[in-house]
N, C-alpha and C positions, 0 to 999 in steps of 0.2 A: 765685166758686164753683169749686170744682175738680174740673170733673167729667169726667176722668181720673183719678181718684184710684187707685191699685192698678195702673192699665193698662200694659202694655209692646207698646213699640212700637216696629219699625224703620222708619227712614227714610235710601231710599239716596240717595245722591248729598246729602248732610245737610250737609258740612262748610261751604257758601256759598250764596248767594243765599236759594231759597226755601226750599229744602232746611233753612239754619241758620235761619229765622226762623221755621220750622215746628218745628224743635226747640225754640228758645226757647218757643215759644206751650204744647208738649203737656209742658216739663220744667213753666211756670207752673202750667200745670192739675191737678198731680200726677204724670204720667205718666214712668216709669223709659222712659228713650230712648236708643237703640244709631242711631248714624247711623256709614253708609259711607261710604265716598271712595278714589278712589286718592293722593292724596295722604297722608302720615305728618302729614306737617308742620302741614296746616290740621286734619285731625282731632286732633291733640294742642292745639289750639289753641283747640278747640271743647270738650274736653272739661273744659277748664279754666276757659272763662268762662260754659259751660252745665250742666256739672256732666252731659255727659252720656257713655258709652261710645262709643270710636270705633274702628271695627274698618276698616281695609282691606282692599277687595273689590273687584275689578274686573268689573264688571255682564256685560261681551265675553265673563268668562272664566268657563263652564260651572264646571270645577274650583273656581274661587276663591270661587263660591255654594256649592258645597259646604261649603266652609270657612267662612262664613261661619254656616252655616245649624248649621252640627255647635260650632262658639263660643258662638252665641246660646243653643244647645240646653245645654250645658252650663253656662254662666254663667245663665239665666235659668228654663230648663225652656218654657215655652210663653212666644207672644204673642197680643197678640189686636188690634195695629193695624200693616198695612202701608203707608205710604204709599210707593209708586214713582216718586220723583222724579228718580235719574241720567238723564241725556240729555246728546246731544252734538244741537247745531247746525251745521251748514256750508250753504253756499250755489251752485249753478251752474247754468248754463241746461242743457236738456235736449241742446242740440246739444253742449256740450262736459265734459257730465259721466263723469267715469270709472267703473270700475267701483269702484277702489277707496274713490272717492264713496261710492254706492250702497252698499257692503256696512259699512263705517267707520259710518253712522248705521245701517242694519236690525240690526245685531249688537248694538249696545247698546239701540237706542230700542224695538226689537220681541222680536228673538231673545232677549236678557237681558233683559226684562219678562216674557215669558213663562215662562221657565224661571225666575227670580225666584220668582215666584209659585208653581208647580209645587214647589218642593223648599221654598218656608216652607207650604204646605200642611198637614205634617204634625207640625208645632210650633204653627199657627195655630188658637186657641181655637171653637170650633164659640162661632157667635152676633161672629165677630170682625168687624171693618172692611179692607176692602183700598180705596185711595186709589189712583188715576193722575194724574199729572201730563202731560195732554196739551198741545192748544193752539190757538187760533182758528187756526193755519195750515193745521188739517186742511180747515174749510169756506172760505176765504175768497180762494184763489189766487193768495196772494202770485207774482210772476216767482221765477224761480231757486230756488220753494224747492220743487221739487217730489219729492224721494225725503224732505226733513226732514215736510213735511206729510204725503206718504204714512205713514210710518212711524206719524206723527198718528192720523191716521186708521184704521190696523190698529189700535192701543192702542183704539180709542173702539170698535173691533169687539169686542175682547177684553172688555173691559167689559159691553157686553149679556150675553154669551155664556156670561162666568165668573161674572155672576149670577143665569144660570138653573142653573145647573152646583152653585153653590154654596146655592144655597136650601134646598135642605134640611139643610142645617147650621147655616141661620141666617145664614150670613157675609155682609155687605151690601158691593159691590161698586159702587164711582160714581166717576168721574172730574172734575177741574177742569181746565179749559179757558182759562188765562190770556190777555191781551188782553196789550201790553207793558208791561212790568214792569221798574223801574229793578233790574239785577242785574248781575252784574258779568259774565254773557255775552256783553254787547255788548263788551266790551272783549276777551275771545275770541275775538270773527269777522275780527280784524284790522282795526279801523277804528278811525282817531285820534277822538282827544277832538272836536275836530270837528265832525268829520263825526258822529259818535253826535246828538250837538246839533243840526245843521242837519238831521238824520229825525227825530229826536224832535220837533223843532219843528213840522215838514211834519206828520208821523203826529200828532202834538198836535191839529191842524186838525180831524183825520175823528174824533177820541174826542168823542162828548157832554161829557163831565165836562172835558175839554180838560186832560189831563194822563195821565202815566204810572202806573199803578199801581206799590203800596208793595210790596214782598216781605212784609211782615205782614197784609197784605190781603189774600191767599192764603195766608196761613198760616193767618186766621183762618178763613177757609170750610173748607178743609180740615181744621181742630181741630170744626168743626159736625158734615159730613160723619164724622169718626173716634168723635162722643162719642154719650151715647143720649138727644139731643135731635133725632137725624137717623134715630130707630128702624125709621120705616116709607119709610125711601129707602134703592133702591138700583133697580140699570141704569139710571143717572142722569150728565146731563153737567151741571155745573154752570159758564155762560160766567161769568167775571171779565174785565169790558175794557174799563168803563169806557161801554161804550153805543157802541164801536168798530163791532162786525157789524152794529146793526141800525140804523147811521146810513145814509139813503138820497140824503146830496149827497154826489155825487162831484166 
């Protein structure tokens, strides 16, 4: 059933991981899907074996949402689903984290979700979907990750917030909360083949379901979340992880 059928929808940070498997999932359903990247290269790449619009936007940069937003508005006229997937990860203990740490993830993970949001607002269909892509690291106190979880955790504020905000428009606002998920981030934080292996294995242990989540397994909750079989949710976290958070052996 393709029940996106007519929808238009952007999805940033689209061009890989969950990003590209959330397109596949809402192009399957019907849905016309514009996904961003800073990269030329993978969005031209995705548009080709998704058949979907790929626009370069860098989430950091106030300006390039503009741009982004004044494309869409042109090419499409309105939408009426946003899933907010760009994110950056990095890693360091609180005793030797820099500033440039600290601002490198709030810029994109918090400050560009925000303002995201803020300027597709007035293209965004009253009755539409807005999607976050957060992450169990906001509740569960990973070491080292604490300005990536915070940032986590501002996004899961934003979410209550901008669905009291947004209610009277209809627009249903809820976030997914991934557990670890095979994506090709991990090969981002600079850790060999490995070593990704030898944590997955360990972190394999503490999941109920005793494995990694798919990138289509968030894609699919999120295609729930975006369609109107999810009518009466919203300021809503929805966890994906496999039964990671509410295992109690440590």
């Amino acid at each position: 059933m393709k029940n996106l059928e007519n929808k238009v929808a952007i999805i940033t940070g689209g061009n890989s991981g969950i990003g590209y498997a959330t397109a596949a999932e809402f192009v399957s359903k019907g849905a016309k899907v514009i996904v961003t990247g800073r990269n030329k290269e993978s969005l031209v790449k995705a548009e080709t074996e998704l058949g979907v619009t790929g626009i370069v936007s860098d989430q950091s940069d106030l300006k390039s949402i503009d741009n982004l937003v004044a494309e869409v508005k042109a090419k499409f006229g309105k939408v009426d689903i946003l899933f907010l997937n760009a994110g950056v990860a990095s890693f360091a203990p609180v005793d030797s984290a820099s500033e440039e740490h600290y601002d490198s993830i709030m810029n994109i993970n918090v400050k560009g979700v925000y303002f995201t949001v803020q300027k597709v607002l007035p293209i965004l269909n009253d009755g539409g979907s807005i999607i976050f892509n957060t992450s169990i690291n906001a509740h569960v106190g990973m070491p080292n990750s604490s300005v990536y979880a915070a940032s986590k955790a501002a996004v899961l504020s934003l979410n209550r917030v901008f669905a009291t905000e947004l209610a009277p428009r209809k627009i249903r606002v809820n976030a997914v909360s991934p557990g670890p998920v095979e994506t090709p981030l991990y090969g981002k934080l600079g850790l060999e083949k490995a070593e990704v292996e030898g944590f997955g294995a360990i972190l394999g242990e503490k999941i109920l379901l005793k494995r990694f989540g798919q990138s289509s397994e968030i894609a699919n909750t999120v295609r729930f979340l975006a369609s109107d079989d999810a009518s009466f949710i919203t300021g809503t976290e929805i966890v994906v992880d496999g039964g990671l958070t509410v295992n109690a052996v440590v």
